[in-house]
Structure formats: C-alpha cells, structure tokens
N, CA, C and O atoms as a Maestro MAE file, in Angstrom:
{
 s_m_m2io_version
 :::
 2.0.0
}

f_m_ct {
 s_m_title
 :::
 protein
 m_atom[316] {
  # First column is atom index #
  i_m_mmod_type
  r_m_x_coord
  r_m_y_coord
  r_m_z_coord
  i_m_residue_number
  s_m_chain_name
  s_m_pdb_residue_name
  s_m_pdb_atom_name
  i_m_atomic_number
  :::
  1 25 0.841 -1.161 0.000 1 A "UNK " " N  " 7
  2 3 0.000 0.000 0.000 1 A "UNK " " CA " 6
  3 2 0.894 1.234 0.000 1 A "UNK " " C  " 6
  4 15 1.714 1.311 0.914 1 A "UNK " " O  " 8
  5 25 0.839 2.294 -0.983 2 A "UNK " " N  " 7
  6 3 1.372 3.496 -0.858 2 A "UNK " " CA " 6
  7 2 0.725 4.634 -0.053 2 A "UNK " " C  " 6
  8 15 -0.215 5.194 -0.618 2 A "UNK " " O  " 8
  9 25 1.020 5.009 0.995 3 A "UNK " " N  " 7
  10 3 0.857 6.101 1.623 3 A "UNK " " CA " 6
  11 2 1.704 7.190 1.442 3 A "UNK " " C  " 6
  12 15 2.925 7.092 1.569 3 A "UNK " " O  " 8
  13 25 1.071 8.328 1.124 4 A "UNK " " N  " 7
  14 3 2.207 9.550 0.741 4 A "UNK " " CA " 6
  15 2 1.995 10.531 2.354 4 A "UNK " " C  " 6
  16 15 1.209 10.356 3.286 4 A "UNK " " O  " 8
  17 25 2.570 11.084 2.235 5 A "UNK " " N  " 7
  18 3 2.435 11.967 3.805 5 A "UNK " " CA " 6
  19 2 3.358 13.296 3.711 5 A "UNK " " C  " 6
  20 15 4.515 13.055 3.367 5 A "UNK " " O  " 8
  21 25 3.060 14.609 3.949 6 A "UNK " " N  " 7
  22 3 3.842 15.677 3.657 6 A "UNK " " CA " 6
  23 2 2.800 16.633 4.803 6 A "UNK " " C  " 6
  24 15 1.671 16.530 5.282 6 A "UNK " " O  " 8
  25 25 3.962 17.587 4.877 7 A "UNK " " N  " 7
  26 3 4.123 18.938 5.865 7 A "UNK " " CA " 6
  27 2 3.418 19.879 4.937 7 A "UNK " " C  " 6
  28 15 3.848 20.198 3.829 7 A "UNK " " O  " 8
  29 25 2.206 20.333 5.522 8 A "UNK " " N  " 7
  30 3 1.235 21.289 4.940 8 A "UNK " " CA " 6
  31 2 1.347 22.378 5.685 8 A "UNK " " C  " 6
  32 15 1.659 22.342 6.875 8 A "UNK " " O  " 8
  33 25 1.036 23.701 4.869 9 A "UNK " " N  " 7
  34 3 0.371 25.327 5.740 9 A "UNK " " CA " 6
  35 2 -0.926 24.800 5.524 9 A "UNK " " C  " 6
  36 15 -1.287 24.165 4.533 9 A "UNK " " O  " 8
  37 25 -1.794 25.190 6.790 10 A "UNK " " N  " 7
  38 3 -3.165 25.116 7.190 10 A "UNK " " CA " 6
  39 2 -3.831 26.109 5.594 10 A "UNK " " C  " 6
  40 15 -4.871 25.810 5.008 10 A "UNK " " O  " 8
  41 25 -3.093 27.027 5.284 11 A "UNK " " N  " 7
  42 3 -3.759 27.947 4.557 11 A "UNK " " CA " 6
  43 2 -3.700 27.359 3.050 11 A "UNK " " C  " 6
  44 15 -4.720 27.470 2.370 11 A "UNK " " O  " 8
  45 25 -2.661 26.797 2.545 12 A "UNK " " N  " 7
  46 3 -3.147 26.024 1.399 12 A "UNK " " CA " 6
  47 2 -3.856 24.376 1.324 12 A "UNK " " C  " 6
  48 15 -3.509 23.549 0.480 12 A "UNK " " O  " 8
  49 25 -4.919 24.119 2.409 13 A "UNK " " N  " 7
  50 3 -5.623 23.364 2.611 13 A "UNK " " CA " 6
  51 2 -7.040 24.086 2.570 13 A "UNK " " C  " 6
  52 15 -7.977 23.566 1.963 13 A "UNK " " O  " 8
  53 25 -7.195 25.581 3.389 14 A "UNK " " N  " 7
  54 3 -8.306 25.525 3.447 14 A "UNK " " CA " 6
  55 2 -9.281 26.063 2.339 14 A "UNK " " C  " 6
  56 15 -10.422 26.433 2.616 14 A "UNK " " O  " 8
  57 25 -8.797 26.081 1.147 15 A "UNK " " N  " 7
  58 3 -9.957 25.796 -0.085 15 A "UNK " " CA " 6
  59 2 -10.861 24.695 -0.289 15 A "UNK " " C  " 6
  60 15 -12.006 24.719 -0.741 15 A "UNK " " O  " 8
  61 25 -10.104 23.638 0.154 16 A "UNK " " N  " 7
  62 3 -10.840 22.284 0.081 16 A "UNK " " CA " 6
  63 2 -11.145 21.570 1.045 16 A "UNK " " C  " 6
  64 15 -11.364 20.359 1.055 16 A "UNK " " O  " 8
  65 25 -11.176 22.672 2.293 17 A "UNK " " N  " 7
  66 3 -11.455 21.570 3.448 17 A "UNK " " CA " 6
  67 2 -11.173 22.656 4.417 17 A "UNK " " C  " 6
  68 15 -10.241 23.455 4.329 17 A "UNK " " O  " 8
  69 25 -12.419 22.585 5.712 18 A "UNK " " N  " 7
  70 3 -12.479 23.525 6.636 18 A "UNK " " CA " 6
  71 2 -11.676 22.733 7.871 18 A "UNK " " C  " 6
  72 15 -11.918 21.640 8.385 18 A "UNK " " O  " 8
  73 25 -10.507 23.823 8.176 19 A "UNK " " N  " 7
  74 3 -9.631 23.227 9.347 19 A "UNK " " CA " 6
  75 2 -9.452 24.240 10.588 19 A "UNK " " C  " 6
  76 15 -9.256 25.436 10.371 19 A "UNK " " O  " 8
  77 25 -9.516 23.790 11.727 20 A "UNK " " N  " 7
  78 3 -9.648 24.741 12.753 20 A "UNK " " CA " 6
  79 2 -8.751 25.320 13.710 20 A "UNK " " C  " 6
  80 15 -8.920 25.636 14.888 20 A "UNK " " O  " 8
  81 25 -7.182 25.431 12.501 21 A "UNK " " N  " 7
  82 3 -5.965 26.102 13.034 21 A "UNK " " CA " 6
  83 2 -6.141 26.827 12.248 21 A "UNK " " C  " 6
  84 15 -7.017 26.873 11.385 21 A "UNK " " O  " 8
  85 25 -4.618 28.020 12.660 22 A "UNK " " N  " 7
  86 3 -4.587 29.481 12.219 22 A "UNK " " CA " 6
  87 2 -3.560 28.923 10.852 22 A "UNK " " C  " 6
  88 15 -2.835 27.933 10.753 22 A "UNK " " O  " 8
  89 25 -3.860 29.991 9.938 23 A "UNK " " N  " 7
  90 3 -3.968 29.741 8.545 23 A "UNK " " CA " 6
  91 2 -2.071 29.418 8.716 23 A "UNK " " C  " 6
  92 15 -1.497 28.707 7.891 23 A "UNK " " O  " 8
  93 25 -1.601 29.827 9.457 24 A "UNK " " N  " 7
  94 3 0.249 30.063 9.555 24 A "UNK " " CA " 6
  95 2 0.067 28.639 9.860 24 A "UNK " " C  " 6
  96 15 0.342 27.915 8.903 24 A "UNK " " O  " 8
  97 25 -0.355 27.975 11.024 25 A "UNK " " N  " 7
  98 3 0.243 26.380 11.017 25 A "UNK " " CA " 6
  99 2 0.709 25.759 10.403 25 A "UNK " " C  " 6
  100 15 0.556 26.293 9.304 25 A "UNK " " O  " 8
  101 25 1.505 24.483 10.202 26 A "UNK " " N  " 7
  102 3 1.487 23.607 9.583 26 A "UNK " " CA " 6
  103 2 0.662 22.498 9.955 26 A "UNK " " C  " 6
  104 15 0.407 22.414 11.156 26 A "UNK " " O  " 8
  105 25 0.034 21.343 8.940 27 A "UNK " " N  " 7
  106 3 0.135 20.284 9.653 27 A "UNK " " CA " 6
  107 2 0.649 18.890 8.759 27 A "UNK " " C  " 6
  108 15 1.315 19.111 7.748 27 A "UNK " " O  " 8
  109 25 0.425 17.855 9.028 28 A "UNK " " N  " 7
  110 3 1.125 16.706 8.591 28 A "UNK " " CA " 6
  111 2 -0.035 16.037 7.516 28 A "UNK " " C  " 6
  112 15 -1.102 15.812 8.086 28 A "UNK " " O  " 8
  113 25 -0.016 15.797 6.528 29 A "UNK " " N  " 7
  114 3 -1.195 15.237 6.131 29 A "UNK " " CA " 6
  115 2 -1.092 13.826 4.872 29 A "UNK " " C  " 6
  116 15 -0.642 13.895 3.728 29 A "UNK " " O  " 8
  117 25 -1.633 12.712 5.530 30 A "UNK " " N  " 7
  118 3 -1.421 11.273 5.142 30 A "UNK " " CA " 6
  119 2 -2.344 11.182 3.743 30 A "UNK " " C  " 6
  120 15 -3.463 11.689 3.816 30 A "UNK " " O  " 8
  121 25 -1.962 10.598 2.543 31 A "UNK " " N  " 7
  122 3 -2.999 10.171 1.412 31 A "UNK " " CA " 6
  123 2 -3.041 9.230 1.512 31 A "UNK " " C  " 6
  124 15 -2.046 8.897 2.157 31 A "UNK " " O  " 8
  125 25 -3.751 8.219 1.219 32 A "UNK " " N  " 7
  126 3 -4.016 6.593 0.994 32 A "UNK " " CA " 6
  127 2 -5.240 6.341 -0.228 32 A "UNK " " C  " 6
  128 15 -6.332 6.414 0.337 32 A "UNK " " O  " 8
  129 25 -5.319 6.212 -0.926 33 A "UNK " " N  " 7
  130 3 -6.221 5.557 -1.627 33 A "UNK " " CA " 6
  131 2 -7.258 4.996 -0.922 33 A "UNK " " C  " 6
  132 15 -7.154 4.496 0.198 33 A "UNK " " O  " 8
  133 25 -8.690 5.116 -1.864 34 A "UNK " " N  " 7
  134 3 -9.829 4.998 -0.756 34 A "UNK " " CA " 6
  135 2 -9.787 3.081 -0.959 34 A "UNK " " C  " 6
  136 15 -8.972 2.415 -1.597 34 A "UNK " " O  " 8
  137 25 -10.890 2.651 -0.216 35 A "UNK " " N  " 7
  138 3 -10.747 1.165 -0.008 35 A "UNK " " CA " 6
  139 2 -11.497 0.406 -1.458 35 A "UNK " " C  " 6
  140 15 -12.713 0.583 -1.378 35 A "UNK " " O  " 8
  141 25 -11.164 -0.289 -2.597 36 A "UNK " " N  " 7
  142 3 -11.573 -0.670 -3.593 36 A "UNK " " CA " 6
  143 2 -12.149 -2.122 -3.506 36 A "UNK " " C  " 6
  144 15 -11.597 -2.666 -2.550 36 A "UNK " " O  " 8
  145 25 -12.884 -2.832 -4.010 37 A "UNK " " N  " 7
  146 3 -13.507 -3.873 -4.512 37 A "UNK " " CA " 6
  147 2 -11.594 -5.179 -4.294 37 A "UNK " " C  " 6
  148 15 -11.485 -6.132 -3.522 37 A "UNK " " O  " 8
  149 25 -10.708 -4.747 -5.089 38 A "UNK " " N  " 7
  150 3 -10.003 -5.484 -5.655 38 A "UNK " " CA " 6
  151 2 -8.914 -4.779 -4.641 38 A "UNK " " C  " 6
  152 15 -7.844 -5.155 -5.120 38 A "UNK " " O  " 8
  153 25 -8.628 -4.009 -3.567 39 A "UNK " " N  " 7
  154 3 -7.511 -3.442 -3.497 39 A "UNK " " CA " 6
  155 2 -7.386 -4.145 -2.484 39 A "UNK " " C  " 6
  156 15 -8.370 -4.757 -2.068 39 A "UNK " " O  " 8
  157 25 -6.031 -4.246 -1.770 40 A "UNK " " N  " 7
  158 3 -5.772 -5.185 -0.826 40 A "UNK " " CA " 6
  159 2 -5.237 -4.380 0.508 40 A "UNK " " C  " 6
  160 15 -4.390 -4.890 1.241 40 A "UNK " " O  " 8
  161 25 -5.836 -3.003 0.779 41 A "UNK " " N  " 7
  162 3 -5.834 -2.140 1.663 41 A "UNK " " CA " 6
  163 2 -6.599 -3.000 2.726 41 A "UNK " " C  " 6
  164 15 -7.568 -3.684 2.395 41 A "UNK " " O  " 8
  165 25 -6.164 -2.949 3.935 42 A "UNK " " N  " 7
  166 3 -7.045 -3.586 5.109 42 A "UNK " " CA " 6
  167 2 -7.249 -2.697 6.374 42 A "UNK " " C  " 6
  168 15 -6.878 -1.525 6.308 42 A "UNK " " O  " 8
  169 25 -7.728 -3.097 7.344 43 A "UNK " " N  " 7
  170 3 -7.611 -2.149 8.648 43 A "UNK " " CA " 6
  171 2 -6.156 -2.621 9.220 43 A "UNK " " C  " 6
  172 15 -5.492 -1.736 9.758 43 A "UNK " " O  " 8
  173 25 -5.525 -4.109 9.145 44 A "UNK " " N  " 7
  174 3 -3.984 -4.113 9.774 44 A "UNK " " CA " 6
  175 2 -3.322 -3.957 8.791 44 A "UNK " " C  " 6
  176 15 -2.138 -4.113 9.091 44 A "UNK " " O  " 8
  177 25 -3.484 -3.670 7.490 45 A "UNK " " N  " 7
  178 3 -2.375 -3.096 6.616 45 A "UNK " " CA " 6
  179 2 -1.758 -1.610 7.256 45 A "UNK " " C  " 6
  180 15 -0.568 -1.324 7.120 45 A "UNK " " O  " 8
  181 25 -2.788 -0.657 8.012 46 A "UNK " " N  " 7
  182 3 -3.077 0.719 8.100 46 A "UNK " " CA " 6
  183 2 -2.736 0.576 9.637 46 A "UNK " " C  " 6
  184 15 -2.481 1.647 10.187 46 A "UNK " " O  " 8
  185 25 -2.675 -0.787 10.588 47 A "UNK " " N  " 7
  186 3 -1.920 -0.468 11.898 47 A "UNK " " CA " 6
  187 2 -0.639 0.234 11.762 47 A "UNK " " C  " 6
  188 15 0.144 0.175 10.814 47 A "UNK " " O  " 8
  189 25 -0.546 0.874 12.798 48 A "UNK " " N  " 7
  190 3 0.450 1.716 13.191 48 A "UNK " " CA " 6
  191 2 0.825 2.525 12.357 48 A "UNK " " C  " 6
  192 15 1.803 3.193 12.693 48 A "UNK " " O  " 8
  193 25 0.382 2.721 11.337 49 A "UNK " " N  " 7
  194 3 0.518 4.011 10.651 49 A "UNK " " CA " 6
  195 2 0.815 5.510 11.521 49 A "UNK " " C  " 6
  196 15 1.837 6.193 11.452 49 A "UNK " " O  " 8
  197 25 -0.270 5.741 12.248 50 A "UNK " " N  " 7
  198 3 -0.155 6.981 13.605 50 A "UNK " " CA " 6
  199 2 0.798 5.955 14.830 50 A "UNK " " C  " 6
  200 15 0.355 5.952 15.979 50 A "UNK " " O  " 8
  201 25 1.589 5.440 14.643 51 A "UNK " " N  " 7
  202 3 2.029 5.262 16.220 51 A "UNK " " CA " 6
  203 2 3.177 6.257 16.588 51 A "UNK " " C  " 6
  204 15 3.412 6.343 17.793 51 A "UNK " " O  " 8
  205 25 3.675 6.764 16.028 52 A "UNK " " N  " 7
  206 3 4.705 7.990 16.234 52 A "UNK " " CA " 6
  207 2 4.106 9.195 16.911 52 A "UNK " " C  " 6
  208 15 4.716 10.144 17.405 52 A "UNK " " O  " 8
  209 25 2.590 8.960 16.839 53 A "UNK " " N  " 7
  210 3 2.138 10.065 17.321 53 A "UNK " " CA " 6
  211 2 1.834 9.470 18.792 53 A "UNK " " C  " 6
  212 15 1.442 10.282 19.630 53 A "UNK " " O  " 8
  213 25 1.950 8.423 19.086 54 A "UNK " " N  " 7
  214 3 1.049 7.738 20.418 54 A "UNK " " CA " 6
  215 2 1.752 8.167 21.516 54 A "UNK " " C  " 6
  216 15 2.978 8.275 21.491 54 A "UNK " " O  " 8
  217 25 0.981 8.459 22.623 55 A "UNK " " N  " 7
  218 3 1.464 8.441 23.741 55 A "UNK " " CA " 6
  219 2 1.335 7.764 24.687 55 A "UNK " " C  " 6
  220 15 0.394 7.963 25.455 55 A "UNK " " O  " 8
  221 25 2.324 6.684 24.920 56 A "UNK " " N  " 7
  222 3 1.986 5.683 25.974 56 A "UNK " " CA " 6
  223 2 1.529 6.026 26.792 56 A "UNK " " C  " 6
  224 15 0.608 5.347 27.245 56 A "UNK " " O  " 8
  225 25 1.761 6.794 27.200 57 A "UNK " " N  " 7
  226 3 1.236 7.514 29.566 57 A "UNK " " CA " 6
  227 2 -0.207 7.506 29.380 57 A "UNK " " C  " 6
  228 15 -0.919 7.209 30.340 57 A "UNK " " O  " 8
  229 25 -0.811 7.850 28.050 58 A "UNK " " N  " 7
  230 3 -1.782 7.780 28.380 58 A "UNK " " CA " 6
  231 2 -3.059 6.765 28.170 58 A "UNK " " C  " 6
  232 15 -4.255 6.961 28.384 58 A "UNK " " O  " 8
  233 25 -2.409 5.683 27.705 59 A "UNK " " N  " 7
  234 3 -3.079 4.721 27.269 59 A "UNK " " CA " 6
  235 2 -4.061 4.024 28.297 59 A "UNK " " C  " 6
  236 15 -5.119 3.524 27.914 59 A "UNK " " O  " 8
  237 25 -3.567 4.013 29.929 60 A "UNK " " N  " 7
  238 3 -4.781 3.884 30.802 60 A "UNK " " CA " 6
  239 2 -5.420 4.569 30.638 60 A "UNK " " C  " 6
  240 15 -6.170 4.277 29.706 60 A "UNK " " O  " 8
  241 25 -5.559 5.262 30.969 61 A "UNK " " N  " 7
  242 3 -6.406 6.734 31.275 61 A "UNK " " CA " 6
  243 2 -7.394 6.573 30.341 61 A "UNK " " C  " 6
  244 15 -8.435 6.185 30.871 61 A "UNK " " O  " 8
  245 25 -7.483 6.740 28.994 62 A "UNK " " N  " 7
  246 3 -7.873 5.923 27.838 62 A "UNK " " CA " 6
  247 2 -9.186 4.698 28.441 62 A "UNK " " C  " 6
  248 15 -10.105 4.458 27.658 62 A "UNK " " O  " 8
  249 25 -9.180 4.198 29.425 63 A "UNK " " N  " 7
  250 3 -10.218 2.685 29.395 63 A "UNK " " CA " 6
  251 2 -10.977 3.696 30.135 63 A "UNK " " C  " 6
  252 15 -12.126 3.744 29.696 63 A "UNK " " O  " 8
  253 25 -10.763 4.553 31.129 64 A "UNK " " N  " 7
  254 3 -11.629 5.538 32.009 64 A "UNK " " CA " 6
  255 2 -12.455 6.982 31.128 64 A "UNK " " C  " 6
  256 15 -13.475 7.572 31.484 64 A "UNK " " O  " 8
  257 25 -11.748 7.194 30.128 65 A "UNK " " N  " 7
  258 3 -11.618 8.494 29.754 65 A "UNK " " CA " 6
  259 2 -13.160 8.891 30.110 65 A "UNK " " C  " 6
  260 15 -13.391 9.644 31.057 65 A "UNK " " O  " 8
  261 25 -14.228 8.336 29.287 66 A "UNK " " N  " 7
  262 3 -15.551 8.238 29.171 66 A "UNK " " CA " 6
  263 2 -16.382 8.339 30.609 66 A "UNK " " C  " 6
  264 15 -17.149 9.269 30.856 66 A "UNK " " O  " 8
  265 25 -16.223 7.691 31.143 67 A "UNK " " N  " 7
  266 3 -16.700 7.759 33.229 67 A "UNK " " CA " 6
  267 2 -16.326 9.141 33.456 67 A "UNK " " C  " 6
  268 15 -17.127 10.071 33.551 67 A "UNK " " O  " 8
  269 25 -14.685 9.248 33.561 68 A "UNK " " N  " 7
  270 3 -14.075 10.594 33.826 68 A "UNK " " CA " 6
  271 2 -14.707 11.619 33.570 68 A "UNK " " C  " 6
  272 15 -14.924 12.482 34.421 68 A "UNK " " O  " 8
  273 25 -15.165 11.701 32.163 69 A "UNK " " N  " 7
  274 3 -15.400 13.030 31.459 69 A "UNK " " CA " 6
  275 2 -16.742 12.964 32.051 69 A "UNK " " C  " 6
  276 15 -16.827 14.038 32.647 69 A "UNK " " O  " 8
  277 25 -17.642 12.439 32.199 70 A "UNK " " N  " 7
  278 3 -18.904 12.079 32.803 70 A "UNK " " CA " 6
  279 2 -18.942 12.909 34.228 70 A "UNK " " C  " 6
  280 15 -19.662 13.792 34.693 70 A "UNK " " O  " 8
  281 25 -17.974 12.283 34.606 71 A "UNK " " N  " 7
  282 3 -18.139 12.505 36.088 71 A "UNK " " CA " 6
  283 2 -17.757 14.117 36.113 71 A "UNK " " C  " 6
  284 15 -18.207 15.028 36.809 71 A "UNK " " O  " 8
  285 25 -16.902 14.107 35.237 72 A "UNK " " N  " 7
  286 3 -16.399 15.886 35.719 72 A "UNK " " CA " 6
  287 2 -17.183 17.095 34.947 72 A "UNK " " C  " 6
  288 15 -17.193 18.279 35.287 72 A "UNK " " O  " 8
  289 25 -17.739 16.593 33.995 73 A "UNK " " N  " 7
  290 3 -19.216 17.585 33.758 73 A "UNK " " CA " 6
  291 2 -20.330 17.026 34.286 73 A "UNK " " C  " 6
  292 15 -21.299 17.708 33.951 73 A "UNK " " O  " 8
  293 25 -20.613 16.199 34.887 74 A "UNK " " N  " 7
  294 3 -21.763 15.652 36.081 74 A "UNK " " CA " 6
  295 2 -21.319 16.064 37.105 74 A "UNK " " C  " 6
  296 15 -21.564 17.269 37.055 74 A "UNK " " O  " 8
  297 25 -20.698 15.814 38.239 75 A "UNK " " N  " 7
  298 3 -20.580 15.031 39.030 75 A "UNK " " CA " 6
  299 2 -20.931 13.703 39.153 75 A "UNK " " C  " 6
  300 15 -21.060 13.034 38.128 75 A "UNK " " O  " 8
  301 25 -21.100 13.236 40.190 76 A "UNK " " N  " 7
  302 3 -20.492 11.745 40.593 76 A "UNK " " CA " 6
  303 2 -22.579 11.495 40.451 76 A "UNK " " C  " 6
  304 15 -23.523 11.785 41.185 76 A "UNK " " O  " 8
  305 25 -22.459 10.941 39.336 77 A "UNK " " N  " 7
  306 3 -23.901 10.202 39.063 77 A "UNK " " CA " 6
  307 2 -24.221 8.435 39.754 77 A "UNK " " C  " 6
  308 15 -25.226 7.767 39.513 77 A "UNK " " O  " 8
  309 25 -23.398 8.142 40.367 78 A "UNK " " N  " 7
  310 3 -23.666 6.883 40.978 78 A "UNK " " CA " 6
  311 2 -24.264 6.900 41.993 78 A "UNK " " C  " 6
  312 15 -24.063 7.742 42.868 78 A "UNK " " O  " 8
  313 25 -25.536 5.510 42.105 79 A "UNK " " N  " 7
  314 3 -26.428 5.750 42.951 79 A "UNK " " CA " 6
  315 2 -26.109 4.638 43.980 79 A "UNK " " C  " 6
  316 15 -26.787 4.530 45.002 79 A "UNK " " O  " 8
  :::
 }
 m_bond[315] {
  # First column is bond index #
  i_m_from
  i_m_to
  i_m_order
  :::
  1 1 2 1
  2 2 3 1
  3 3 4 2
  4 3 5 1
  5 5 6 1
  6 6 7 1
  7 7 8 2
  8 7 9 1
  9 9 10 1
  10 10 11 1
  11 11 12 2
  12 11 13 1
  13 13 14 1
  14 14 15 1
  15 15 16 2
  16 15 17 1
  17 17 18 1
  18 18 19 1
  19 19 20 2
  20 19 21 1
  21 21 22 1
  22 22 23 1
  23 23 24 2
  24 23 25 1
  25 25 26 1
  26 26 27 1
  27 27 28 2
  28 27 29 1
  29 29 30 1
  30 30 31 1
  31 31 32 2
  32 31 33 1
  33 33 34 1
  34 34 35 1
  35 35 36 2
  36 35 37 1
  37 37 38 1
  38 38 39 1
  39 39 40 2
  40 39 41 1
  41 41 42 1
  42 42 43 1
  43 43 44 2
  44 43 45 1
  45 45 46 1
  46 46 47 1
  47 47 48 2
  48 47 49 1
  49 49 50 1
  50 50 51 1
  51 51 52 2
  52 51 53 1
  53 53 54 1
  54 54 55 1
  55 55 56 2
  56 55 57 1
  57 57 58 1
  58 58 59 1
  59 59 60 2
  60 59 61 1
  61 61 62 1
  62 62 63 1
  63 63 64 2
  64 63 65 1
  65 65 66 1
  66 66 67 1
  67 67 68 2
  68 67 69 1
  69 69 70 1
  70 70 71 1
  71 71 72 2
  72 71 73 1
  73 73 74 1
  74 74 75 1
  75 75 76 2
  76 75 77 1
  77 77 78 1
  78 78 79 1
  79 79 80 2
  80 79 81 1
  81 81 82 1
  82 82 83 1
  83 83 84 2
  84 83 85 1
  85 85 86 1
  86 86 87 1
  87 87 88 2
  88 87 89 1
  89 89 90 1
  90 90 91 1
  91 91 92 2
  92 91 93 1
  93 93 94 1
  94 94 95 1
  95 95 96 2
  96 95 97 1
  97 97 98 1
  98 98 99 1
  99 99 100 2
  100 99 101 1
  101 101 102 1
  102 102 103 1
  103 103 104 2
  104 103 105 1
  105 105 106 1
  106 106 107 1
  107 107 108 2
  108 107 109 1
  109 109 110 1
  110 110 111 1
  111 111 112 2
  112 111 113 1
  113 113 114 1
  114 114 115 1
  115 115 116 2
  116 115 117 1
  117 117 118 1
  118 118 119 1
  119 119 120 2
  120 119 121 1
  121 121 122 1
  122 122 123 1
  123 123 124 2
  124 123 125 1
  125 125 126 1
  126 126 127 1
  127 127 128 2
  128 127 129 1
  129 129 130 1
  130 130 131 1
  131 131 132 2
  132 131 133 1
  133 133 134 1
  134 134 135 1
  135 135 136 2
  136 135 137 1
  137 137 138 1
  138 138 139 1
  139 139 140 2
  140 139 141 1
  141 141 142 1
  142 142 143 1
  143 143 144 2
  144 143 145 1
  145 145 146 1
  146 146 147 1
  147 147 148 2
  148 147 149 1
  149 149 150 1
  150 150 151 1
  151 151 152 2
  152 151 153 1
  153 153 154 1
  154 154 155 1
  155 155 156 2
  156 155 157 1
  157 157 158 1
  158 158 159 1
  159 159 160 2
  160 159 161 1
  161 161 162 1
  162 162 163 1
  163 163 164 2
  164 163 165 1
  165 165 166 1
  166 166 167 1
  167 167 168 2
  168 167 169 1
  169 169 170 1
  170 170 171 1
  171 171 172 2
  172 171 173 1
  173 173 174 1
  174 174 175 1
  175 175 176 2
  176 175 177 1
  177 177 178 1
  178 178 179 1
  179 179 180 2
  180 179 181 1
  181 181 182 1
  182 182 183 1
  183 183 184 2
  184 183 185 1
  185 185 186 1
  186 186 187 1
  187 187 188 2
  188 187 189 1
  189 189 190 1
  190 190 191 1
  191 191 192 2
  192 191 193 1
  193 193 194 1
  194 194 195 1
  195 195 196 2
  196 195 197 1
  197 197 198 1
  198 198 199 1
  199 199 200 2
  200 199 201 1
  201 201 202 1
  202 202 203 1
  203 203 204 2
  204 203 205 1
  205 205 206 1
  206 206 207 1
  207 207 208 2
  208 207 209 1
  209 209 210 1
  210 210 211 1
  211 211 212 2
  212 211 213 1
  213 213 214 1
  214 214 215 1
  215 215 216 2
  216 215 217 1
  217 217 218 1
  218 218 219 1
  219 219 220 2
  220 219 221 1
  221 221 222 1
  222 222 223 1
  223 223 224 2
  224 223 225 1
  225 225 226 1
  226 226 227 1
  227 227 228 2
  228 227 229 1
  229 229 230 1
  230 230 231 1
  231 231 232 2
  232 231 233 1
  233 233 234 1
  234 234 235 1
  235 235 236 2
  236 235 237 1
  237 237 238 1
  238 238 239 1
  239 239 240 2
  240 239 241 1
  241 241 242 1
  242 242 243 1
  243 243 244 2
  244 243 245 1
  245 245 246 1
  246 246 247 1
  247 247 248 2
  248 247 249 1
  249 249 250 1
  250 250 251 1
  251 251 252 2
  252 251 253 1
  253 253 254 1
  254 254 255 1
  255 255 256 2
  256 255 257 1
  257 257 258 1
  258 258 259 1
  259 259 260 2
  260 259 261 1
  261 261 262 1
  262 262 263 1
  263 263 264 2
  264 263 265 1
  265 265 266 1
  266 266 267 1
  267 267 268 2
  268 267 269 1
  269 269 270 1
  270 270 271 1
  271 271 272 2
  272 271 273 1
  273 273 274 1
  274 274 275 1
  275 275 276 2
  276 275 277 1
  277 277 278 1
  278 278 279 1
  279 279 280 2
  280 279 281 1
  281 281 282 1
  282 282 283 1
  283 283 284 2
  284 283 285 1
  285 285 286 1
  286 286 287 1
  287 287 288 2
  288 287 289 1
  289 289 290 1
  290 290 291 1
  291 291 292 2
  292 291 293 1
  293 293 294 1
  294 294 295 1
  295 295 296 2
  296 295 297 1
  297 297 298 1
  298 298 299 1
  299 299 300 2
  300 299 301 1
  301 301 302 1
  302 302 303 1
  303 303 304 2
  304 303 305 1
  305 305 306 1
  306 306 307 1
  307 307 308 2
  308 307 309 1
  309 309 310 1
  310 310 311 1
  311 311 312 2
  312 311 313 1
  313 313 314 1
  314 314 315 1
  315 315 316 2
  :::
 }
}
C-alpha cells in the first residue's frame, strides 16, 4: 500500500477543506487511496501508521476516559 504523507500550511488546505488552526500552522497530512472492490488495503495493513504520534502515559487513562469526562461535567452520578 502506498501512503504519501507531507508537511502542509493550514492555509493552502483551506480551499478544500475547513480546518480549525490558524492559517500560519502547519500540519502533517497522510494520502491513501480509498478502499476498492479489488484493493488489498485492510484495517492491519493501516496499523500503526499513527504510532509515532502515540502516547503511551496515556493509554490507561484511555479505558476511564468516558466515566471521567462524565463525572467531571456531572458530578459523581452513581447511585
């Protein structure tokens, strides 16, 4: 599978696509070909593609996130 990937300004993106940094940013942006009948693109062909971006520390935190966020724009809803 070819993935192309290059360093973009936010500002020559946003003709074709609304993005919600300041036009000076950069950001990183991945192509892949969409998924075809015959193409042999998969979901574990495409693992770890983002793992450079991962941050271990937070990978617990991650199984809670959902309760957490609950709880801290609720409070504590348990009866």
């Amino acid at each position: 599978m070819l993935i192309e990937k290059k360093i973009m300004n936010v500002a020559d993106l946003l003709p074709i696509m609304n993005l919600p940094w300041e036009k000076t940013q950069q950001v990183e942006v991945f192509v892949f070909p969409l998924r075809q009948k015959d193409s042999n693109i998969t979901p574990q062909s495409m693992q770890g593609v983002l793992s450079q971006y991962a941050d271990v520390s937070l990978i617990e935190a991650e199984k809670n996130a959902w309760h957490t966020n609950i709880e801290e724009k609720y409070g504590n809803i348990r009866h």
